[in-house]
C-alpha positions in Angstrom: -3.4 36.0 -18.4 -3.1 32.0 -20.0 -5.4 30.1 -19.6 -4.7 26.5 -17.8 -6.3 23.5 -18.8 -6.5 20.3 -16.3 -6.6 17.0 -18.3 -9.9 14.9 -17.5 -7.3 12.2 -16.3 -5.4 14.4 -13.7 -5.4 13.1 -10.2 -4.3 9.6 -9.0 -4.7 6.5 -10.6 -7.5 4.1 -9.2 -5.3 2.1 -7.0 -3.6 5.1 -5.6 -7.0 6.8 -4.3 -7.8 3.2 -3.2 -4.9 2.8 -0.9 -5.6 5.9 0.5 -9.1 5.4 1.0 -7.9 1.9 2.6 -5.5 4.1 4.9 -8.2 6.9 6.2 -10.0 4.5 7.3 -7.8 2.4 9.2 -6.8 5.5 10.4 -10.2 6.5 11.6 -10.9 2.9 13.0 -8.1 2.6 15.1 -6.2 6.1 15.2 -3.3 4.6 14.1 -1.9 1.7 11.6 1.7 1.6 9.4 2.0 1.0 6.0 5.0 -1.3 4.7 7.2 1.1 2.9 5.7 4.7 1.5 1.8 3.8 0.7 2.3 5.5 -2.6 4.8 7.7 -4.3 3.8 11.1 -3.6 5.6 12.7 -0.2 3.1 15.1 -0.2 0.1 12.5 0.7 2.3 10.2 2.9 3.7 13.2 5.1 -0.3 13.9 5.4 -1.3 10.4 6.4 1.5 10.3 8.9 0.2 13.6 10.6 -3.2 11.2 11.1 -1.4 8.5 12.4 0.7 6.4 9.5 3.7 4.9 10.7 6.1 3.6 7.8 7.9 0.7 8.5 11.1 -0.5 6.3 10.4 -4.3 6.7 8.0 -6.9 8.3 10.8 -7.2 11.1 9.7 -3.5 12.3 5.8 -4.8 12.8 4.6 -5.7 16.1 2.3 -8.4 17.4 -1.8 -6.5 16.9 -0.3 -4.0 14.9 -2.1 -2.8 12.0 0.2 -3.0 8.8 -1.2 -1.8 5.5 0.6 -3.5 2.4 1.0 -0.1 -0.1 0.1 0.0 -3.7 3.1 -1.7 -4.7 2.1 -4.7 -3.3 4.6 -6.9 -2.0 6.1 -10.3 -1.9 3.9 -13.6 -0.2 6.6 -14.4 1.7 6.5 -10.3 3.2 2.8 -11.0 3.8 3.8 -14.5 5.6 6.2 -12.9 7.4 3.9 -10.1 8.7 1.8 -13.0 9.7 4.1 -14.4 11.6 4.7 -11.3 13.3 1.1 -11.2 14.5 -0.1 -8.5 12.1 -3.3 -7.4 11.0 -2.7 -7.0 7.6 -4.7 -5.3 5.2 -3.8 -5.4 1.6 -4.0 -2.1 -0.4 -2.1 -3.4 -3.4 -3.5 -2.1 -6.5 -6.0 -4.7 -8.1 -4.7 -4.1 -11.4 -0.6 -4.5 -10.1 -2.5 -7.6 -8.2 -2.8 -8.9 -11.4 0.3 -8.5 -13.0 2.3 -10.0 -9.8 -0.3 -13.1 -10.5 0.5 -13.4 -14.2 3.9 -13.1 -13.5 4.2 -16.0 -10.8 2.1 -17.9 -13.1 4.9 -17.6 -15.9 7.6 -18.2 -13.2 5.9 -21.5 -12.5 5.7 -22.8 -15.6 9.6 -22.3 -15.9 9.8 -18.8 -18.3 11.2 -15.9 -17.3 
């Protein structure tokens, strides 16, 4: 029989697990919540969320006034997050701290005229 061998790194990323961890708990807290788009990229994990209660909505049009919207990994736009605002959301953010940061440095760049 062959031997298998699991890397030390296999499993998700820390901003993956984070948004999940974000999601469970919403999930706990209020039974249900949505996420804006698929939370992460793994059908697997999102088919199990939605079996606790995830709802995926396409667009900040979809949310409703109280609702509880999680922003996925991804992150998104600030005029997305405005707009969910608008909407009356409770919005909490699971964007990956680390894609948090890129999306900064790039609007930074943006602002200063590059591309």
């Amino acid at each position: 029989m062959k031997e298998l061998i699991v890397a030390k790194s296999a499993g998700f990323c820390f901003g993956v697990s984070r948004s999940i961890d974000m999601a469970e708990k919403l999930l706990e807290l209020h039974g249900e919540c949505s996420s804006l788009g698929h939370l992460i990229h793994n059908e697997d994990v999102v088919s199990s969320l939605e079996g606790k209660g995830l709802k995926v909505i396409s667009s900040a049009d979809e949310a409703k006034s109280g609702e509880n919207v999680i922003i996925r990994a991804h992150g998104v736009s600030p005029l997305v997050c405005k707009a969910l605002e608008e909407k009356g959301a409770v919005v909490s953010d699971a964007t990956c701290p680390n894609v948090k940061a890129i999306h900064t440095i790039v609007s930074r760049a943006k602002n200063e005229g590059r591309f």
